[in-house]
C-alpha positions as CSV (number, residue, x, y, z in Angstrom):
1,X,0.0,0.0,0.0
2,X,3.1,2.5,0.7
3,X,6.4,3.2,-0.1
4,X,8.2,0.8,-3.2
5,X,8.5,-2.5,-3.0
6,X,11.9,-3.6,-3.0
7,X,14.6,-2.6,-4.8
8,X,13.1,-3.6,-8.6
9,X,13.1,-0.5,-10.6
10,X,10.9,0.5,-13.4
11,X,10.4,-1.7,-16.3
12,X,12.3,-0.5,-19.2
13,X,9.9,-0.3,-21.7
14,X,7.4,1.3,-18.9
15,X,8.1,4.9,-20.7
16,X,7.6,6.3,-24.2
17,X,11.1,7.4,-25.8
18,X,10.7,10.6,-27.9
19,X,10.3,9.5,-31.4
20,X,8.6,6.3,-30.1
21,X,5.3,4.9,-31.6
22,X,2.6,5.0,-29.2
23,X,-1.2,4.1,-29.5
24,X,-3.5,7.3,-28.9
25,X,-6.8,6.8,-27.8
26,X,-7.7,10.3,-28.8
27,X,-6.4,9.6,-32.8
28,X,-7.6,6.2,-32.9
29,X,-4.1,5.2,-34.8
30,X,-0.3,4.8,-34.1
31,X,1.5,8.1,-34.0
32,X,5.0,9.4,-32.9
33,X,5.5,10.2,-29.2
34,X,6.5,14.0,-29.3
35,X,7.4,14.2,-25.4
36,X,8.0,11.8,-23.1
37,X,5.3,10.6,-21.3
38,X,4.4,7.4,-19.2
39,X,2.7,4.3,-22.1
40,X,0.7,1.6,-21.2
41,X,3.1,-1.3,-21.1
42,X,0.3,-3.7,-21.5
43,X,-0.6,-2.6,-25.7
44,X,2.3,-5.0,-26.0
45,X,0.5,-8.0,-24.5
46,X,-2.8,-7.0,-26.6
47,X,-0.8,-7.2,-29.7
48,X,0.2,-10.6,-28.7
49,X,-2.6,-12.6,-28.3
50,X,-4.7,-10.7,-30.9
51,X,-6.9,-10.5,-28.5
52,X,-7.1,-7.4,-25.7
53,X,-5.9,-4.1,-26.2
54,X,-5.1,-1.1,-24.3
55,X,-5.2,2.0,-25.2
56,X,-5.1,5.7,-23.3
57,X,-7.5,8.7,-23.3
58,X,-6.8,12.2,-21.2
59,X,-10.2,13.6,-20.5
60,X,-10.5,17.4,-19.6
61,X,-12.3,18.2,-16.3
62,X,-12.4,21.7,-17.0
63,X,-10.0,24.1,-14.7
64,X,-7.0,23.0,-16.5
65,X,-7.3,19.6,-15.0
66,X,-7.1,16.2,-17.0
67,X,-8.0,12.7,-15.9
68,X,-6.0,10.1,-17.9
69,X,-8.0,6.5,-18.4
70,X,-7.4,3.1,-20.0
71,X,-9.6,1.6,-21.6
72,X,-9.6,-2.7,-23.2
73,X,-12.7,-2.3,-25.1
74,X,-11.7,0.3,-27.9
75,X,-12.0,-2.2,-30.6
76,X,-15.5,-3.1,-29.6
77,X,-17.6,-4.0,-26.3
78,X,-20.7,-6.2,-27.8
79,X,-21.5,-8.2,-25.1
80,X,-18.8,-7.2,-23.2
81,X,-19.5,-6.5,-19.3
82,X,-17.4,-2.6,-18.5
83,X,-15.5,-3.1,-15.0
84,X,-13.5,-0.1,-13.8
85,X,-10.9,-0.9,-11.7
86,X,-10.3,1.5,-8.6
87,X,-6.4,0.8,-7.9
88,X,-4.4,0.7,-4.6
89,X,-2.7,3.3,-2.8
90,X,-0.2,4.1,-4.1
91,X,-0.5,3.0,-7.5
92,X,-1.1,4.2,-11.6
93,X,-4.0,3.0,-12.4
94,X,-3.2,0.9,-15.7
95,X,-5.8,-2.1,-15.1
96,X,-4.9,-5.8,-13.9
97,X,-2.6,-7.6,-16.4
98,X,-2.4,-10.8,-14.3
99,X,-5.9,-11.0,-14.9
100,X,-6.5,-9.9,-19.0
101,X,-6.9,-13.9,-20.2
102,X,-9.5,-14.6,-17.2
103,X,-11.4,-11.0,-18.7
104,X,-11.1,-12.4,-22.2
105,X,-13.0,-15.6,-21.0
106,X,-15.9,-13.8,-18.9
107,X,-16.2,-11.2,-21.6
108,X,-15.2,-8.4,-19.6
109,X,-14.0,-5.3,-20.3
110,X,-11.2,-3.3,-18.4
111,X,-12.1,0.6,-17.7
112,X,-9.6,2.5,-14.9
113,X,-8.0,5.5,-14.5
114,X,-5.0,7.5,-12.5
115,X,-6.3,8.9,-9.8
116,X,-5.5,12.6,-9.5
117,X,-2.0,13.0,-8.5
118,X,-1.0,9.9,-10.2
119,X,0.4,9.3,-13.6
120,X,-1.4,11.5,-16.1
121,X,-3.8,13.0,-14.1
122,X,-4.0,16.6,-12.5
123,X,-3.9,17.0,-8.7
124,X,-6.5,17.6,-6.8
125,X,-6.1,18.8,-3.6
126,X,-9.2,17.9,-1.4
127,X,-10.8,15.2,-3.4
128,X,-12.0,12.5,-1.1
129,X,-13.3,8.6,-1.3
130,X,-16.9,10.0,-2.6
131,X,-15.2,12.0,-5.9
132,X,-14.4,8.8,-7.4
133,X,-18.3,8.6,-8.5
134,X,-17.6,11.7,-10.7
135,X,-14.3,10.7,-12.0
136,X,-15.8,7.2,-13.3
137,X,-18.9,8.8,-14.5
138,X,-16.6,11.6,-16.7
139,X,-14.7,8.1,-18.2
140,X,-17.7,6.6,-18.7
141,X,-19.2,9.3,-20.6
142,X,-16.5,9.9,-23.1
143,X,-16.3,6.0,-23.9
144,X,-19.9,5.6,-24.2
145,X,-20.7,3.7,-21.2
146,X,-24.2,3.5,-19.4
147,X,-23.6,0.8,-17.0
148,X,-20.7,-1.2,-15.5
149,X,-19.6,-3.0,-12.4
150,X,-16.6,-2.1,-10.1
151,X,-13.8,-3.7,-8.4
152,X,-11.3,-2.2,-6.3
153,X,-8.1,-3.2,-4.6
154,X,-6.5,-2.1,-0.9
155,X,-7.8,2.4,-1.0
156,X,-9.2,1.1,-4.4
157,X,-12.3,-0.9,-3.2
158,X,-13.3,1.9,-1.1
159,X,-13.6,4.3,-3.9
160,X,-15.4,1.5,-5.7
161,X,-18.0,0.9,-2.7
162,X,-18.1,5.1,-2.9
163,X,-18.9,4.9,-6.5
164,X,-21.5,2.1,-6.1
165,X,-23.2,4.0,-3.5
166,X,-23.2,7.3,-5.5
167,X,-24.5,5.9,-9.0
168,X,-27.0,3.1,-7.9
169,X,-28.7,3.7,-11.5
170,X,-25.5,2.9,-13.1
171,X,-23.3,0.3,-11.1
172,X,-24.3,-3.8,-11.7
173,X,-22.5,-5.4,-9.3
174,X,-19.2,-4.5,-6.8
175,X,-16.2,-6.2,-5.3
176,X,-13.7,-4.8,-2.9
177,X,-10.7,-6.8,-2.2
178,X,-9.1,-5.6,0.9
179,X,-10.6,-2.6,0.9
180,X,-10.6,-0.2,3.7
181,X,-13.8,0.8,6.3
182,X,-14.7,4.4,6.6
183,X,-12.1,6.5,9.5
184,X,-14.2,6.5,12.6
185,X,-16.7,3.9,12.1
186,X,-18.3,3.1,14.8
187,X,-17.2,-0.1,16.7
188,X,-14.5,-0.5,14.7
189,X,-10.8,-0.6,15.7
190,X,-9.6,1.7,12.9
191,X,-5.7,0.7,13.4
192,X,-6.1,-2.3,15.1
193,X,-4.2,-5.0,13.7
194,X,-1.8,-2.6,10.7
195,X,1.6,-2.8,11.1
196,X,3.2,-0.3,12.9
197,X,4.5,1.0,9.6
198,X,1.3,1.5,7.6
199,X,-0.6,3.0,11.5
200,X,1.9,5.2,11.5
201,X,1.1,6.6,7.8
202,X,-2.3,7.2,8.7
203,X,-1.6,8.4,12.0
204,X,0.1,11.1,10.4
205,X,-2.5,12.1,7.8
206,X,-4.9,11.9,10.1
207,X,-3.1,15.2,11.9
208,X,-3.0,16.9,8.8
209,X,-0.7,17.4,5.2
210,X,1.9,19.1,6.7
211,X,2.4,16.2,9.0
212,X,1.7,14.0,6.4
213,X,4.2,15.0,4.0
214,X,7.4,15.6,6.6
215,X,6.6,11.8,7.4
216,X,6.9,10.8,3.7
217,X,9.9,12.6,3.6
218,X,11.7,10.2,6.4
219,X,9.3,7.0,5.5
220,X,11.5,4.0,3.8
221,X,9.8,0.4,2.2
222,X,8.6,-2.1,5.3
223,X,8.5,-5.6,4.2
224,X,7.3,-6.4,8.0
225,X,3.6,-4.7,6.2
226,X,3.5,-8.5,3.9
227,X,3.4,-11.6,5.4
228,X,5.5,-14.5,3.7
229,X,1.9,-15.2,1.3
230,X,2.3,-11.9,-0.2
231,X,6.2,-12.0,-0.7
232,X,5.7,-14.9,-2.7
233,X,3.1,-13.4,-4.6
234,X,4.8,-10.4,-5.2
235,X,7.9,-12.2,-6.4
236,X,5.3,-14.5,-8.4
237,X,2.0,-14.1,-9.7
238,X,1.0,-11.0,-9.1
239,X,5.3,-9.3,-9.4
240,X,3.0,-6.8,-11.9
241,X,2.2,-5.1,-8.9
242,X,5.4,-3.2,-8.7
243,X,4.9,-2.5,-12.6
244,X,2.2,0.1,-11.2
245,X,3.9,1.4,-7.6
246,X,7.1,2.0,-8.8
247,X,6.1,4.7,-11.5
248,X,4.1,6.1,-9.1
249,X,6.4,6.3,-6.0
250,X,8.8,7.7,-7.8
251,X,6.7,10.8,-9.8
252,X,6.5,11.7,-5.9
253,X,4.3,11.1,-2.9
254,X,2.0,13.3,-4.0
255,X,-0.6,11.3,-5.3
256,X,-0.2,9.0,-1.6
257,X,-0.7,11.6,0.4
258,X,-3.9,12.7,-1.0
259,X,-5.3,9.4,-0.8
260,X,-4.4,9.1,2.9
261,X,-5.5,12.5,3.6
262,X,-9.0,11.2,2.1
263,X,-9.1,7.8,4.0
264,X,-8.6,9.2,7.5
265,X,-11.9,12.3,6.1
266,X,-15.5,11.4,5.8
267,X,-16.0,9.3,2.5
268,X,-19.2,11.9,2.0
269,X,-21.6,8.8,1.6
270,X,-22.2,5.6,3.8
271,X,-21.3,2.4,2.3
272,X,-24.5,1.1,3.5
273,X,-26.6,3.1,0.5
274,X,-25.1,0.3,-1.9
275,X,-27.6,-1.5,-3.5
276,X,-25.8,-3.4,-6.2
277,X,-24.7,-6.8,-5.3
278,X,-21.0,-6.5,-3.1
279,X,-18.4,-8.7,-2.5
280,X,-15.4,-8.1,-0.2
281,X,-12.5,-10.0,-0.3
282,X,-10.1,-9.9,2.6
283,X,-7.1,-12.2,4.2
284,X,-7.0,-13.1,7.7
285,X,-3.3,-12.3,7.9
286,X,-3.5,-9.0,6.1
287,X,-1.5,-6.3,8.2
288,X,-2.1,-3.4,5.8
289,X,-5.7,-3.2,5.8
290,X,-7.1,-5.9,8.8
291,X,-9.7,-8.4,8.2
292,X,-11.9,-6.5,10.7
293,X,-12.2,-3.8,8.2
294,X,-14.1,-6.2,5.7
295,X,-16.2,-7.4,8.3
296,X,-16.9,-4.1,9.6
297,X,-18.1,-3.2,5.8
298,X,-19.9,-6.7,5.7
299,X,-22.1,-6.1,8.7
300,X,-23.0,-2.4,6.8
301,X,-23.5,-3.1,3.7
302,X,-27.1,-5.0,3.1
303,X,-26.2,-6.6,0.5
304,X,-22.5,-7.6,0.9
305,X,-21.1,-11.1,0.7
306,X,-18.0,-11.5,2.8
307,X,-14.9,-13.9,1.3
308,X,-12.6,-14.4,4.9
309,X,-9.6,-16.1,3.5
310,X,-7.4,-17.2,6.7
311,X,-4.5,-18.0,5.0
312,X,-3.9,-14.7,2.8
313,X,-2.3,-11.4,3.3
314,X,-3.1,-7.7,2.0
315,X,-1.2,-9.2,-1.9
316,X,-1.7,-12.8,-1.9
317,X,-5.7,-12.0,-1.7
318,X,-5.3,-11.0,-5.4
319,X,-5.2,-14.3,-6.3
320,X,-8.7,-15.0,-5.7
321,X,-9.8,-12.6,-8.0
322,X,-10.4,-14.9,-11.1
323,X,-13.4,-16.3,-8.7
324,X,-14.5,-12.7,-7.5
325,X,-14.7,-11.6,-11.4
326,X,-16.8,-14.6,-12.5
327,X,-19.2,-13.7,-9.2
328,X,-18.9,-10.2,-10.6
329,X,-19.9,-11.0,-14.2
330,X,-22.6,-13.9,-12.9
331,X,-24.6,-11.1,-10.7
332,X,-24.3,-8.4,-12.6
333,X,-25.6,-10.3,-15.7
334,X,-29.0,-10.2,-13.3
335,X,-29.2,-6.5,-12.9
């Protein structure tokens, strides 16, 4: 959730070289890259199996502020079932590439974006959980979109519960996998269980930005946050996590502190107005964000479905995501 993960740098061909060709969404055709800017690494994998594409689109929001998106669907969604992926903290927001063949199968189609602060999108000082349901609407929009699911990871399936409980009208189905409870719920150890490294984080935000960013400017990587599952996970399936943390972490922590700032505020809506079918996900062992959180959102939510898996952590959860997308795609083929 914070801080890089190891020492693995950036994947090399992560960036667009000037003179490079790069896939516009906005052109609909290969062009030349005339600055440097950050690609989606994953239009090679499309290309390979013929199969799934991603391309880009920066959307203006008006006050000199863009959202940059991805999108898998560009080359036609018949049939297809739009899931926007709400990524971790902190993270860009390029969607899942460990999970592109199981989308192929269910028909689904990948929709995400940076939050602002991240990767190709603006800051935003003062956003919170809630203004997620605005920036997937604005995606949504421009690609043509009327209804979709979400599915969130870590910060992520917060802002996808926020989104589901601003846009009831528009979101099929949910699924939060290790998502965090709203700071201050009642009856709810908020801190209980994190490592001291990741309480510590929040503690800070919680007292304010200026607190919040001296304390990123002394924090360092704690392995002590993953258990021994999500090492191996990390290291395995699921290594593309650090193709999305490292190119954040190291634009700055700009993008992590506003997202802390906004999980220790008010969300601006209660979980509990979801009405589309949820799903949390959570490890016993997760010391990022504890299993008490899920159950916590369980007991909230009406019409949530809790997953306890005792044996994973706050990475190695991911890997029951194949299951939570065919859930996904199964109850939001009833709405």
């Amino acid at each position: 959730m914070h801080r890089t993960l190891g020492a693995r740098g950036v994947a090399a061909r992560a960036w667009e070289r000037v003179g490079d060709p790069v896939d516009y969404l906005c052109v609909g055709r290969v062009g030349i890259a005339e600055t440097k800017r950050q690609r989606v690494r994953l239009l090679a994998v499309g290309a390979q199996d013929g199969r799934l594409r991603v391309r880009e689109i920066d959307l203006d929001l008006g006050d000199r502020r863009t959202l940059h998106a991805y999108d898998t669907g560009a080359d036609g969604g018949d049939g297809q079932l739009a899931v926007f992926w709400h990524h971790g903290t902190p993270n860009i927001g390029a969607p899942p590439e460990p999970l592109f063949a199981v989308a192929v199968r269910l028909g689904i189609r990948w929709v995400s974006y940076d939050r602002p602060g991240y990767g190709g999108s603006t800051t935003h000082r003062g956003r919170n959980v809630a203004s997620a349901a605005a920036y997937a609407s604005s995606v949504a929009d421009a690609l043509g979109i009327e209804r979709f699911a979400v599915m969130g990871h870590s910060g992520g399936g917060s802002h996808a519960l926020a989104c589901a409980a601003l846009l009831p009208e528009r979101v099929l189905g949910v699924v939060s996998m290790a998502g965090l409870a709203p700071f201050g719920a009642e009856g709810l150890d908020w801190f209980g269980g994190m490592a001291d490294s990741c309480a510590a984080s929040l503690h800070a935000a919680a007292q304010g930005r200026a607190t919040k960013e001296r304390y990123e400017a002394e924090a360092e990587y704690d392995p002590e946050m993953f258990t021994e599952a999500d090492h191996g996970a990390l290291s395995g399936s699921w290594s593309w996590v650090l193709d999305v943390v490292n190119p954040a972490v190291e634009a700055g922590p700009g993008g992590l502190i506003d997202d802390d700032l906004a999980y220790v505020a008010p969300w601006r809506v209660d979980p509990a107005r979801v009405r589309a079918p949820v799903l949390l996900v959570h490890g016993g062992w997760d010391r990022v964000v504890p299993s008490s959180h899920g159950e916590w959102l369980a007991r909230r939510c009406p019409s949530a479905k809790l997953w306890l898996r005792p044996d994973d952590g706050h990475i190695s959860i991911l890997n029951h995501s194949p299951a939570a997308m065919g859930w996904l795609r199964e109850h939001a083929d009833r709405g």
